[in-house]
VOBA-1610 file (N, C-alpha, C; in pm, whole numbers, padded with zeros to 5 digits, always signed):
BEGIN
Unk+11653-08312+06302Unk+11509-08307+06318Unk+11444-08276+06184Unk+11302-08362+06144Unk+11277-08351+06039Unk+11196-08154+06053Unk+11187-08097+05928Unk+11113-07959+05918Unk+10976-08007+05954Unk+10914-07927+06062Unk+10801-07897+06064Unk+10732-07813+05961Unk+10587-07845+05936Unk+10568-07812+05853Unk+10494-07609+05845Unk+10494-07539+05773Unk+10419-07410+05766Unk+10296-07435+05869Unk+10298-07339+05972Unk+10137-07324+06077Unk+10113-07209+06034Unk+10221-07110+05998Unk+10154-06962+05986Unk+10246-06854+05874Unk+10185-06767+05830Unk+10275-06703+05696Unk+10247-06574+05672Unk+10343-06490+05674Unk+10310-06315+05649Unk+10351-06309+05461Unk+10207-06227+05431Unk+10176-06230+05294Unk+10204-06068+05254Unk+10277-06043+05175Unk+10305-05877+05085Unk+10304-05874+04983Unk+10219-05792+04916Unk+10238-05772+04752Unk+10187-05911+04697Unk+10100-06015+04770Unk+10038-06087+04687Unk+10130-06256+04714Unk+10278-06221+04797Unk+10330-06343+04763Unk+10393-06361+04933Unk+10402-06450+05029Unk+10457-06494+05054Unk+10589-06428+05125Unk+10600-06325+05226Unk+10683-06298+05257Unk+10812-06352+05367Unk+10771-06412+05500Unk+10787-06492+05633Unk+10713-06590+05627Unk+10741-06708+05691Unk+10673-06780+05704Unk+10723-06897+05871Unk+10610-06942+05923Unk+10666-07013+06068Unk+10624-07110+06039Unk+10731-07205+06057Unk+10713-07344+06126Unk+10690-07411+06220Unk+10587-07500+06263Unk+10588-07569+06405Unk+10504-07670+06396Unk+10498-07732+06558Unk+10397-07856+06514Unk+10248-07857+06645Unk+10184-07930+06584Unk+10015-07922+06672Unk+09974-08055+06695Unk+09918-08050+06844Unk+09901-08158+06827Unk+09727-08138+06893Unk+09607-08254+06840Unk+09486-08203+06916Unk+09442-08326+06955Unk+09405-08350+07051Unk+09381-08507+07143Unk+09237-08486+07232Unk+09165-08607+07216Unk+09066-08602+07315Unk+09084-08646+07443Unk+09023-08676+07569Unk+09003-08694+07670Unk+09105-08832+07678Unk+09053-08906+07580Unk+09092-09074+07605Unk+09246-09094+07595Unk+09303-08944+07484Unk+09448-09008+07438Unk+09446-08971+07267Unk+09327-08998+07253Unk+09350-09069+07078Unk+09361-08937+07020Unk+09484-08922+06903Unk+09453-08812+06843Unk+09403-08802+06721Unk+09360-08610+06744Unk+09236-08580+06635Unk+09307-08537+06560Unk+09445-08479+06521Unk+09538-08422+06425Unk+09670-08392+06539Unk+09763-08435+06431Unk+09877-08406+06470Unk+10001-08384+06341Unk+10020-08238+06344Unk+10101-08180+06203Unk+10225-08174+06331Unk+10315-08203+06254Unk+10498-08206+06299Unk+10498-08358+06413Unk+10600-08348+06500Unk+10676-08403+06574Unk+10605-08375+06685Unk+10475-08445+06726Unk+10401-08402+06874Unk+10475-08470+07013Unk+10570-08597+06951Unk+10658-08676+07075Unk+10743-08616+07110Unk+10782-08453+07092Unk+10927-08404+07102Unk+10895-08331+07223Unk+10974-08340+07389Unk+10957-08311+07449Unk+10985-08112+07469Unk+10867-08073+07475Unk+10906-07924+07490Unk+10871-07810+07591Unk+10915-07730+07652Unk+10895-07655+07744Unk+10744-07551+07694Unk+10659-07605+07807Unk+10546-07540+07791Unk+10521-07440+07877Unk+10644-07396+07951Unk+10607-07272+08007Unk+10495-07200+08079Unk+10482-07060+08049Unk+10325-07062+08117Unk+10251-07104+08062Unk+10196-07154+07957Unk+10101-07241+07888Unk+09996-07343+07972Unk+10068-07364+08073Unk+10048-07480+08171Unk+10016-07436+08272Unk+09958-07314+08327Unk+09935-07266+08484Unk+09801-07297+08505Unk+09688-07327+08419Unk+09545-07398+08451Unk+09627-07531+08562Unk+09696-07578+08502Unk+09734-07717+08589Unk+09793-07697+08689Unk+09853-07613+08725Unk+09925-07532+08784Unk+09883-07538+08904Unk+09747-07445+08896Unk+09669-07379+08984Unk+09586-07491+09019Unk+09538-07632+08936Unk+09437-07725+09028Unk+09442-07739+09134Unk+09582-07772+09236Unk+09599-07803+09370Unk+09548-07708+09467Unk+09553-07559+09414Unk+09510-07441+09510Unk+09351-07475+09531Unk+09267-07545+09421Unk+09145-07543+09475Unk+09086-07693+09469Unk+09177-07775+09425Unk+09174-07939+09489Unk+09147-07923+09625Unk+09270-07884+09682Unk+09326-07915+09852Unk+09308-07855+09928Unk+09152-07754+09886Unk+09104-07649+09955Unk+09103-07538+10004Unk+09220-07497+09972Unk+09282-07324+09977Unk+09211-07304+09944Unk+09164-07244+09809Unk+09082-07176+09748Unk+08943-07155+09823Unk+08886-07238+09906Unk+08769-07253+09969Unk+08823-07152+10109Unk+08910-07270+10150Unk+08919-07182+10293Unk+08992-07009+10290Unk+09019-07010+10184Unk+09060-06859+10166Unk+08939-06747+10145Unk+08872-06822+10045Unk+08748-06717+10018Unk+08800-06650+09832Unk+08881-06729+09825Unk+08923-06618+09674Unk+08797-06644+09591Unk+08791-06518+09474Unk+08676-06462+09396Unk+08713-06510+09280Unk+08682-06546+09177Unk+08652-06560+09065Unk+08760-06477+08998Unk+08795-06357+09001Unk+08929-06324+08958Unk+09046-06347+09056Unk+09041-06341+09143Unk+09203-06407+09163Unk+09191-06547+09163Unk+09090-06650+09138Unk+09133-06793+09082Unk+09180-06764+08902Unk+09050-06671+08765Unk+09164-06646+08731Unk+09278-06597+08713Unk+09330-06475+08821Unk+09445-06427+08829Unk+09531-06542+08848Unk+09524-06645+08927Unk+09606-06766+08947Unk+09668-06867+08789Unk+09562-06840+08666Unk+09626-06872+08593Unk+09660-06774+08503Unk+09681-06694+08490Unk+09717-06569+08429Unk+09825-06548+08408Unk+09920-06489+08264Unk+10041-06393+08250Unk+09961-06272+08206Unk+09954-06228+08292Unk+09864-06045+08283Unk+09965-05970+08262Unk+09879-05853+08187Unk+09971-05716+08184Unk+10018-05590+08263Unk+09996-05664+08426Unk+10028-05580+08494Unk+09959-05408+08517Unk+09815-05443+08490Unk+09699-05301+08504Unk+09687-05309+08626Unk+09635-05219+08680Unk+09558-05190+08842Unk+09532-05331+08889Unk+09423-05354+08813Unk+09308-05466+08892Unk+09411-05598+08861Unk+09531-05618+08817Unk+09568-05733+08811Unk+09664-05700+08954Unk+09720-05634+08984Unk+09833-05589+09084Unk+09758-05643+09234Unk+09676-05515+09222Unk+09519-05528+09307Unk+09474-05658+09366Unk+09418-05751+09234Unk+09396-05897+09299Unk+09481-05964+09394Unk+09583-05973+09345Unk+09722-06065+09329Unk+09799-05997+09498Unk+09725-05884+09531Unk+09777-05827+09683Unk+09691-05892+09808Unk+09556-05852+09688Unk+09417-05956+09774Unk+09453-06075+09783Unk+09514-06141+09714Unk+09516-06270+09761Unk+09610-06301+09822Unk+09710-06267+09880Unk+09840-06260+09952Unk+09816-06195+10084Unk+09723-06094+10103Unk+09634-06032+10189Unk+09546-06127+10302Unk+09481-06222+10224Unk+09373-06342+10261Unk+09493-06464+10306Unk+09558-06485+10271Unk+09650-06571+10348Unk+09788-06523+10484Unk+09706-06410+10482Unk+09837-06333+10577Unk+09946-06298+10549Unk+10020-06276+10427Unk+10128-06228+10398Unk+10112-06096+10298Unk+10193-06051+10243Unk+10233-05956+10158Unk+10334-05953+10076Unk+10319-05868+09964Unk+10459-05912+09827Unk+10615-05974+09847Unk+10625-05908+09956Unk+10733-05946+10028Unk+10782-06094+09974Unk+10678-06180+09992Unk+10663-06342+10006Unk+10744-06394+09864Unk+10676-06296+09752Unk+10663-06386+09628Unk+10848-06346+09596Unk+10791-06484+09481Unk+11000-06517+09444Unk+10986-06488+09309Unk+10852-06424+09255Unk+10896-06418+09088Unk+10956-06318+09003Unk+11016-06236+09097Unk+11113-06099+09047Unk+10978-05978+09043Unk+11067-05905+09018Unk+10978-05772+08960Unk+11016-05710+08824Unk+10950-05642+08745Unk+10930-05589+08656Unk+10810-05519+08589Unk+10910-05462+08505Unk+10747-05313+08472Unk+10632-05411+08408Unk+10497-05349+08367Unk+10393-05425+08348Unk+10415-05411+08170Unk+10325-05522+08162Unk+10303-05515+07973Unk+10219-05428+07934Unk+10184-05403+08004Unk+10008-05297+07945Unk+10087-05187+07951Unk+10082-05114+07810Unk+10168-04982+07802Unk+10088-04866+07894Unk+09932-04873+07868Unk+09916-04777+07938Unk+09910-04799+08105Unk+09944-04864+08200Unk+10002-04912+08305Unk+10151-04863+08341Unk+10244-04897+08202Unk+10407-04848+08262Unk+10379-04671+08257Unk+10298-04607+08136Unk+10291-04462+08151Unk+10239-04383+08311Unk+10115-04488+08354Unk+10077-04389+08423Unk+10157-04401+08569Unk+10241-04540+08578Unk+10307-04565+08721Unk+10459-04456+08671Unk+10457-04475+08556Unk+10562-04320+08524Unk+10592-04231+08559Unk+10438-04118+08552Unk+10406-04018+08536Unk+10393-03986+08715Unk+10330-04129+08807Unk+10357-04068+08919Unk+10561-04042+09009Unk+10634-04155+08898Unk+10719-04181+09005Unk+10720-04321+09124Unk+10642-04405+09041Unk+10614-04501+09107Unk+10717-04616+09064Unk+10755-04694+09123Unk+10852-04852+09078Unk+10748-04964+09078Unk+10785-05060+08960Unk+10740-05206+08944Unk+10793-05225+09068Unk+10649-05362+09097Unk+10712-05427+09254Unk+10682-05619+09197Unk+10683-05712+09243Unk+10665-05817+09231Unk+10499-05848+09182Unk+10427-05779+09248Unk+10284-05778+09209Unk+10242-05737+09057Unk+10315-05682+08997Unk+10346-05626+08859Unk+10407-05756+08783Unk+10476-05822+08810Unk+10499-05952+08741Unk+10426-06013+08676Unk+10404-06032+08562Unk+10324-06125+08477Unk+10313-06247+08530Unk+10340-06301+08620Unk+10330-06445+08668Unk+10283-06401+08844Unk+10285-06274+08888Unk+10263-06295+09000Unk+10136-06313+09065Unk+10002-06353+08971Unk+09884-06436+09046Unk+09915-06582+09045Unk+10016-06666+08944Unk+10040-06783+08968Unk+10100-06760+09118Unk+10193-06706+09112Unk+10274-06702+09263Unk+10165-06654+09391Unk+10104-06567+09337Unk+10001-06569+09509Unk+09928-06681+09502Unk+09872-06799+09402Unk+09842-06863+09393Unk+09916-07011+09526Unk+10040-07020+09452Unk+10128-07059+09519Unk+10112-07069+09691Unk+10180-06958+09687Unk+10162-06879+09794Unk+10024-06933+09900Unk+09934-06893+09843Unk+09766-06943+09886Unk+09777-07118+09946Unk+09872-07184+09831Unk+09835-07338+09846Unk+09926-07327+09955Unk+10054-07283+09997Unk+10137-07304+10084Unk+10081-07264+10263Unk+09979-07173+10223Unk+09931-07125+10377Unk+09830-07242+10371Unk+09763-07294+10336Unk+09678-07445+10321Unk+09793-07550+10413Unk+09885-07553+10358Unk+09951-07661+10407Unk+10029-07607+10445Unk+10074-07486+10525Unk+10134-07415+10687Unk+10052-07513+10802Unk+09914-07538+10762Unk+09836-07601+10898Unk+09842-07510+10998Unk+09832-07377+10946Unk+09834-07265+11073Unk+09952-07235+11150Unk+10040-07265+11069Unk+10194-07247+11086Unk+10204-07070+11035Unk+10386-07050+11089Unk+10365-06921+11049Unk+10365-06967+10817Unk+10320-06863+10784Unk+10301-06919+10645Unk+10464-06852+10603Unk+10468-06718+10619Unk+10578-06645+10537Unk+10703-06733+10560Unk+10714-06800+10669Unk+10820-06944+10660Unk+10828-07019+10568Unk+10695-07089+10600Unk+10673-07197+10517Unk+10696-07186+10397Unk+10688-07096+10339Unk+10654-07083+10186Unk+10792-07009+10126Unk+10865-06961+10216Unk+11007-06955+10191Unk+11086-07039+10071Unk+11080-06996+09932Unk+11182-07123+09873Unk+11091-07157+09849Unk+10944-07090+09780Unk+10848-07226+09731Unk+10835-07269+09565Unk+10972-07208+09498Unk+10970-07184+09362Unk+11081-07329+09339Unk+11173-07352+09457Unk+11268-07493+09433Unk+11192-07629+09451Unk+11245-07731+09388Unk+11118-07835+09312Unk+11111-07925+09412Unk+11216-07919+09532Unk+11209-08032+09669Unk+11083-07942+09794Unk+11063-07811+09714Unk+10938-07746+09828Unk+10831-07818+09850Unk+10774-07810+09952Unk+10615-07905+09950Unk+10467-07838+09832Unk+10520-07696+09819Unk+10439-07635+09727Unk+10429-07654+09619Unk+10595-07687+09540Unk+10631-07689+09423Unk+10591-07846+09360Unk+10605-07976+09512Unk+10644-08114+09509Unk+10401-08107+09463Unk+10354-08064+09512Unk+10206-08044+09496Unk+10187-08029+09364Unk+10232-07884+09328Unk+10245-07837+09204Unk+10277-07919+09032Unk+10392-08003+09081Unk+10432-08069+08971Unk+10335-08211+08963Unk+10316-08232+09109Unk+10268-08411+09114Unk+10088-08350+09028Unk+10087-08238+09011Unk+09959-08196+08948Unk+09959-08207+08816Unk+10058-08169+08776Unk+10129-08144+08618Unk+10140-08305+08584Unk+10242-08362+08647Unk+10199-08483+08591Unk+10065-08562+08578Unk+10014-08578+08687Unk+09879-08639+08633Unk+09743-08577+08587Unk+09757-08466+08490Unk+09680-08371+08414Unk+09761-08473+08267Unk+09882-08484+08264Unk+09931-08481+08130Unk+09996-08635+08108Unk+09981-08722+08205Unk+10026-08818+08229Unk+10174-08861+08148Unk+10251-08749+08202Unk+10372-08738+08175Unk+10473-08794+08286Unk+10583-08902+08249Unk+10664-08889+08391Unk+10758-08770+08438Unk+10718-08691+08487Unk+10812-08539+08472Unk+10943-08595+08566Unk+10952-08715+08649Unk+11074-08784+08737Unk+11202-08830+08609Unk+11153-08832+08489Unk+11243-08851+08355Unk+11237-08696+08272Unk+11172-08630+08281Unk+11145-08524+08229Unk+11285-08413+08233Unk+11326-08373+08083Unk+11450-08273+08147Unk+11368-08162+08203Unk+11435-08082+08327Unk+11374-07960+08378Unk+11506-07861+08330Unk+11399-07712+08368Unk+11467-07609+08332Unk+11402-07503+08414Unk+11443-07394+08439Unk+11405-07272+08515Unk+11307-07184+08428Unk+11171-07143+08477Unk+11106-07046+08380Unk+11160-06921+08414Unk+11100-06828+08385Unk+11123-06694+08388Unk+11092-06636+08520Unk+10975-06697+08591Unk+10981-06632+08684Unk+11012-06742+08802Unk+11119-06832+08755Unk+11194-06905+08890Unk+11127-07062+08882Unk+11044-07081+08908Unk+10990-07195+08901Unk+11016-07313+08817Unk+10978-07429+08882Unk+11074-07553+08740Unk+10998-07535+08627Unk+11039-07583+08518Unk+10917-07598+08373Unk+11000-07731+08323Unk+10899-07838+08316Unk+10988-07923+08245Unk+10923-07975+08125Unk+11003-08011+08041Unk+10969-08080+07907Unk+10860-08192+07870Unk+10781-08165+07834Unk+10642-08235+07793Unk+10626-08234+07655Unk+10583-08379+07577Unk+10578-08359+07418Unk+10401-08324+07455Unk+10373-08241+07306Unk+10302-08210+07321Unk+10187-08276+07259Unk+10196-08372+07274Unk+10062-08489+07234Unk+10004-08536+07437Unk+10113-08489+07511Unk+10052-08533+07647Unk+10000-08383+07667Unk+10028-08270+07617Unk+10014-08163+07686Unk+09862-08124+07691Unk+09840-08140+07534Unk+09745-08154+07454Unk+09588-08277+07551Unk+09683-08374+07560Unk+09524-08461+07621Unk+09542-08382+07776Unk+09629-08347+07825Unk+09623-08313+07957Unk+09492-08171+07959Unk+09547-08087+07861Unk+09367-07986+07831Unk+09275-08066+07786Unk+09241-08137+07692Unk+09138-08242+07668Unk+09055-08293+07809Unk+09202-08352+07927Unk+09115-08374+08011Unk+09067-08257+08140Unk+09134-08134+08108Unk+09080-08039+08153Unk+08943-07991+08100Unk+08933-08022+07994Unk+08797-07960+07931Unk+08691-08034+07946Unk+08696-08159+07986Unk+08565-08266+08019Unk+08564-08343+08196Unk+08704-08335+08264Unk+08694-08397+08350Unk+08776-08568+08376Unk+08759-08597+08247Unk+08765-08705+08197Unk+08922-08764+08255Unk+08991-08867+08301Unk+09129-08900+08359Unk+09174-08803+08476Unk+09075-08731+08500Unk+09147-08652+08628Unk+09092-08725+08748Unk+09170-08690+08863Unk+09095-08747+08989Unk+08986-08656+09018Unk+08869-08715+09092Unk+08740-08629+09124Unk+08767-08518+09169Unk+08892-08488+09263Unk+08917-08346+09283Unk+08983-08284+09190Unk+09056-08318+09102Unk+09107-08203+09002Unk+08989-08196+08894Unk+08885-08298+08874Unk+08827-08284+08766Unk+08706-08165+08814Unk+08680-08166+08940Unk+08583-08004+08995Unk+08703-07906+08989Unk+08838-07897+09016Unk+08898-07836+09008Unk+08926-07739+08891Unk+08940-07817+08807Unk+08971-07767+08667Unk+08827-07703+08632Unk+08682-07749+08601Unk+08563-07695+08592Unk+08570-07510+08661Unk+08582-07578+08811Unk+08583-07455+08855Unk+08626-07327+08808Unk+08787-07343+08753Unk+08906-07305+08722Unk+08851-07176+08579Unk+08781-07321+08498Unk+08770-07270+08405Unk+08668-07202+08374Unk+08575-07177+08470Unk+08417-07089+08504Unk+08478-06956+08563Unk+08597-06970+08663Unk+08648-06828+08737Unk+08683-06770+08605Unk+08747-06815+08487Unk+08865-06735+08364Unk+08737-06702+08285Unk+08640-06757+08257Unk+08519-06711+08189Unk+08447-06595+08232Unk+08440-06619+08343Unk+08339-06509+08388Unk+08418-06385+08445Unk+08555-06382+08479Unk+08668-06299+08473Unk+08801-06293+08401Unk+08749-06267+08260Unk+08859-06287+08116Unk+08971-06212+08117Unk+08963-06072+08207Unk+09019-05971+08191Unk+09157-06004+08254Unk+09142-06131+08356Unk+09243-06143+08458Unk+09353-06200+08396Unk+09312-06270+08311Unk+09373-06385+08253Unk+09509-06344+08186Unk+09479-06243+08114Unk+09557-06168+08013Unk+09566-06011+08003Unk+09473-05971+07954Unk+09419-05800+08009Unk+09420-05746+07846Unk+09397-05623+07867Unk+09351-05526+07766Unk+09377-05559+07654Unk+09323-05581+07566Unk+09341-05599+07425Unk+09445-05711+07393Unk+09497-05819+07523Unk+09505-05968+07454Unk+09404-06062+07408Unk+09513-06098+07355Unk+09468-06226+07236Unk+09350-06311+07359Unk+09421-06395+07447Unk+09361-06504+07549Unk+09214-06403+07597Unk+09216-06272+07645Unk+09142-06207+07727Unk+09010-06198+07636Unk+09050-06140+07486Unk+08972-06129+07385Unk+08889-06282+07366Unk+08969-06397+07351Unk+08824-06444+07286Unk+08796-06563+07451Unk+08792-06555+07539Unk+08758-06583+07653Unk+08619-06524+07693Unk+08659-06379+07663Unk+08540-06269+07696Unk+08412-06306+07579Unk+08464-06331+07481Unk+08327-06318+07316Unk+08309-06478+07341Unk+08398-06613+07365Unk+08323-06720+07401Unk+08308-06788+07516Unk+08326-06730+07609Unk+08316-06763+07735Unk+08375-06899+07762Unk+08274-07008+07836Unk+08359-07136+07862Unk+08354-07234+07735Unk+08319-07125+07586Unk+08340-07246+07507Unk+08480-07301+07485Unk+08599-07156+07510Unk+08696-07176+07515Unk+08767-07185+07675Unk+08918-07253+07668Unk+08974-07211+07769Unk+09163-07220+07721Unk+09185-07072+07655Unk+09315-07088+07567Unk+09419-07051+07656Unk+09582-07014+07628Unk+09670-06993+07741Unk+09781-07008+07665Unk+09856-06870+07610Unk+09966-06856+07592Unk+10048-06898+07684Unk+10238-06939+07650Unk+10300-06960+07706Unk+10416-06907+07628Unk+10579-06924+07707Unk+10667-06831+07623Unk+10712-06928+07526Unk+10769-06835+07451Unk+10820-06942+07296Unk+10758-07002+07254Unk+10711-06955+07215Unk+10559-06958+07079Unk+10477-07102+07136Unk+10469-07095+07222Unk+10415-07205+07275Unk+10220-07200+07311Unk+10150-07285+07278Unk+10014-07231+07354Unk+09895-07316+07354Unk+09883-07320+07459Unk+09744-07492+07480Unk+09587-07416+07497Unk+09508-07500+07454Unk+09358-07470+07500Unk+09304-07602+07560Unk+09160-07617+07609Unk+09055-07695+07627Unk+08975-07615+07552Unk+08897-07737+07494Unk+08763-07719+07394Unk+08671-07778+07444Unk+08609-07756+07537Unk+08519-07869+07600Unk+08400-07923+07547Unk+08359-07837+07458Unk+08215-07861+07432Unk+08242-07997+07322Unk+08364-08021+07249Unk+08349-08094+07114Unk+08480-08196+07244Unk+08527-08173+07348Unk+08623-08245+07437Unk+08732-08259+07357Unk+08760-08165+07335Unk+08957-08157+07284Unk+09015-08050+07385Unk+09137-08137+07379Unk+09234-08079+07382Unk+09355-08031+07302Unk+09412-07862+07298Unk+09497-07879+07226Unk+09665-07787+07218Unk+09788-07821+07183Unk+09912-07794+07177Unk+09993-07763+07104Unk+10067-07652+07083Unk+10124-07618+06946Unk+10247-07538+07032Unk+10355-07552+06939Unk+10452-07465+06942Unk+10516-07443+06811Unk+10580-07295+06816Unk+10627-07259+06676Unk+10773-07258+06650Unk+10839-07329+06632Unk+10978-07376+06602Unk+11027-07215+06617Unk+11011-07106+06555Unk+11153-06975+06572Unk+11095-06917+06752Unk+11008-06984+06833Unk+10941-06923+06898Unk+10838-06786+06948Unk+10799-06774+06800Unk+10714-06640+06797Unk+10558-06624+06831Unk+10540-06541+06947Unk+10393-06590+07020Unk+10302-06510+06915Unk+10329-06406+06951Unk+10241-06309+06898Unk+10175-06272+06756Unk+10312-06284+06703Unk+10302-06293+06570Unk+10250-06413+06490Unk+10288-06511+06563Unk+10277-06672+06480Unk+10157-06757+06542Unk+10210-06793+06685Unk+10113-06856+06784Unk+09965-06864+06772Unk+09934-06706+06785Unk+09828-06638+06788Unk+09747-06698+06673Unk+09786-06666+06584Unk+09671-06682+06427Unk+09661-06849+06385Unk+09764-06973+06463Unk+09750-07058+06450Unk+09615-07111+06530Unk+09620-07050+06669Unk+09519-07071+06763Unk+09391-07058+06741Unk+09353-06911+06700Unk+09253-06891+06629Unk+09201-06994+06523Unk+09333-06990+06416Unk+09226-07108+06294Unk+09192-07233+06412Unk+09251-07274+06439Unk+09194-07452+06582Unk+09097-07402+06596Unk+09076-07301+06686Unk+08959-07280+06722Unk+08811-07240+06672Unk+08844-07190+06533Unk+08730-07145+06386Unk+08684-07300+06361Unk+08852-07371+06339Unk+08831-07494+06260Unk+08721-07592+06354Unk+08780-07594+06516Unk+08686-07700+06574Unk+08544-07677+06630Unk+08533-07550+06632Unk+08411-07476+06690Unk+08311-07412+06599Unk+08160-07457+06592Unk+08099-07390+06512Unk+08040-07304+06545Unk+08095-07178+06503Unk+08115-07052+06524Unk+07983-06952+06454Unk+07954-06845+06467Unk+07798-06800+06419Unk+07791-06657+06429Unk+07773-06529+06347Unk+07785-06398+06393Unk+07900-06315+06461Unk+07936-06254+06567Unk+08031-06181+06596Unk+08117-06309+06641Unk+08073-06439+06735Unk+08152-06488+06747Unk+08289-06519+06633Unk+08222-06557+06507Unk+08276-06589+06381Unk+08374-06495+06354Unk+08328-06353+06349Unk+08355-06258+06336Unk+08500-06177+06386Unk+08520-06175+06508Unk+08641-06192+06605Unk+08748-06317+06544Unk+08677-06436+06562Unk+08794-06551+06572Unk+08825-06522+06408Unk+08767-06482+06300Unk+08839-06463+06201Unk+08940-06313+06151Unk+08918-06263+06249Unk+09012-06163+06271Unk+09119-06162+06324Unk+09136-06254+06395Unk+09246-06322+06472Unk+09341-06429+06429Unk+09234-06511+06306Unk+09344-06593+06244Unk+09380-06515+06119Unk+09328-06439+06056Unk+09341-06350+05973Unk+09386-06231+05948Unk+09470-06168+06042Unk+09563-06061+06055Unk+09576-05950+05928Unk+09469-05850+05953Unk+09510-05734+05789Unk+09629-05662+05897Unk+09744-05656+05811Unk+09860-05542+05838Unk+09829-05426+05801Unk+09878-05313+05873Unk+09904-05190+05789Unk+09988-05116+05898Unk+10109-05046+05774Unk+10180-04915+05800Unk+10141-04807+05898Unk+10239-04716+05942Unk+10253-04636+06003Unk+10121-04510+05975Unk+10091-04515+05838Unk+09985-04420+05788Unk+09865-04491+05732Unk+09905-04623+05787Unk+09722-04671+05825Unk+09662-04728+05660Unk+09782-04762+05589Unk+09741-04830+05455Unk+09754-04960+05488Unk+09710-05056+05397Unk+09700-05204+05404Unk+09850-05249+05289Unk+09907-05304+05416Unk+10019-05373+05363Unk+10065-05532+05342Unk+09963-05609+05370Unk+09952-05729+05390Unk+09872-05785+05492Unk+09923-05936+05505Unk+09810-06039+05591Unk+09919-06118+05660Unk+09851-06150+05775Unk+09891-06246+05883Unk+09801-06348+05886Unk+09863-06481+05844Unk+09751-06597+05829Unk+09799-06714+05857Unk+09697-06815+05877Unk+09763-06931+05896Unk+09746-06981+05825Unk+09820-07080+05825Unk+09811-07187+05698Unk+09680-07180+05637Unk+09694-07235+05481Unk+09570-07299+05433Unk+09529-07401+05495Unk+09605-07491+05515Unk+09551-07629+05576Unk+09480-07630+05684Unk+09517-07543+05785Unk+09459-07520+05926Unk+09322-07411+05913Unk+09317-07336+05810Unk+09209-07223+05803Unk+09043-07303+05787Unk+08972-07298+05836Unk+08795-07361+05808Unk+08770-07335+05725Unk+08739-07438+05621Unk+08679-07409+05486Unk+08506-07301+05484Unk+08540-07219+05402Unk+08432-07130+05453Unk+08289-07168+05347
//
């Protein structure tokens, strides 16, 4: 494989210390692309990156209606949260509204990301349960679409096994994925995510127009194209769900509302819709580093394609622009992205 080229680079003492490789790809509605640095045809696991698409069918096919869910648990539905109160909370509510309980979900359990969350369930003596899962509003999500199509069946049956790819939940789920990204996922290699569910390989020049056409409507069917709108008005107007306390996604969701609609995924992976300028866009970072790498690539896209003004400006260049510092709070360097990708100021 040829080297992808530098997206992002940790700077010390003036020179050049780390540096990540990966490739981007940014596409409009139609297909055509607006930039593409590396290998955008290389099929790659987009992980959670992809739960906006995810979640269309829950409020395509009317769950979402006939349930009654709020604005945060649609975006809890696309969310890897950090497992705080109000994410646990939702994610019970909505498992609650379809008649079941945690019991149901298949995405494991584990402690939450939000440090101050694992301290205070600590301090009582309390255990992670499934609702604590970073993926478990996709799964009540799930869950939600599967009591839709119980038809008033018992649901906690139905939905038995709704993480294997021959389920009627999962068979919904993917036939969504494909025609968001107009990928054949029936050729597609699959693989298991983290929390059970298939993830299969998408280059990311389809992943990319597949947000493009999340962000305008544009190639979706009339129900996913209200779907996705919807989708992306619940994550705006409830940012917190999405991600939580002091993430990256939660942060600039909250300062630009529906100008953005961004979405980490694992291994340095991470898509947006840009709707207002109708892009879409896809990146992954070859050593797979989200946080560190991902992050500050996202930001410059988003400085670069959005004209930005005051605090908005302000934030998103803090984000592609990373000041480091030590344990005693001196300045030890920068976290940046490329020159090439940074907005000429």
């Amino acid at each position: 494989m040829t080297a992808h080229p530098i997206l992002a680079e940790a700077l010390r003492g003036g020179i050049v210390e780390s540096f990540h490789r990966g490739a981007l790809a940014i596409v409009d509605a139609d297909g055509a692309v607006h930039t593409a640095l590396g290998d955008i045809d290389r099929p790659i696991f987009p992980r959670s990156a992809v739960k906006v698409l995810q979640a269309l069918p829950l409020v395509a096919g009317g769950a979402a209606d006939a349930l009654g869910l709020s604005d945060e648990e649609l975006a809890l539905a696309c969310a890897s949260h950090g497992g705080e109160p109000h994410h646990a909370h939702a994610a019970a509510s909505m498992l609650a509204k379809a008649g079941v309980d945690a019991a149901v979900l298949e995405c494991g359990a584990h402690w939450p990301y939000h440090d101050g969350a694992i301290k205070a369930m600590a301090a009582t003596g309390a255990q992670p349960s499934a609702l604590h899962n970073n993926c478990s509003g996709k799964h009540a999500g799930f869950v939600c679409l599967g009591c839709k199509l119980a038809g008033g069946g018992d649901v906690a049956a139905f939905v038995r096994g709704y993480v294997r790819p021959d389920h009627p939940v999962m068979r919904e789920v993917t036939a969504a994925l494909e025609a968001a990204t107009g990928f054949d996922l029936s050729r597609a290699a699959r693989g298991t995510d983290g929390c059970s569910i298939p993830t299969y390989a998408i280059p990311l020049r389809h992943l990319a127009h597949g947000f493009a056409r999340v962000a305008t409507g544009v190639g979706l069917s009339p129900d996913h194209a209200q779907a996705a709108r919807r989708l992306r008005q619940a994550v705006a107007r409830a940012p917190q769900m999405v991600a939580g306390t002091g993430r990256f996604d939660s942060r600039v969701m909250a300062r630009l509302g529906e100008r953005v609609f961004c979405k980490v995924g694992a291994e340095g992976v991470y898509c947006a819709a840009l709707p207002e300028v109708g892009l879409g866009v896809a990146l992954k970072m070859d050593d797979g580093n989200t946080a560190r790498a991902a992050e500050v690539v996202m930001a410059a896209v988003i400085e670069a394609q959005l004209a930005l003004e005051g605090e908005d400006a302000v934030l998103m260049r803090s984000l592609s622009r990373v000041e480091l510092r030590n344990w005693n709070g001196l300045d030890v360097g920068t976290l940046q992205a490329a020159e090439a990708l940074r907005p000429r100021s």
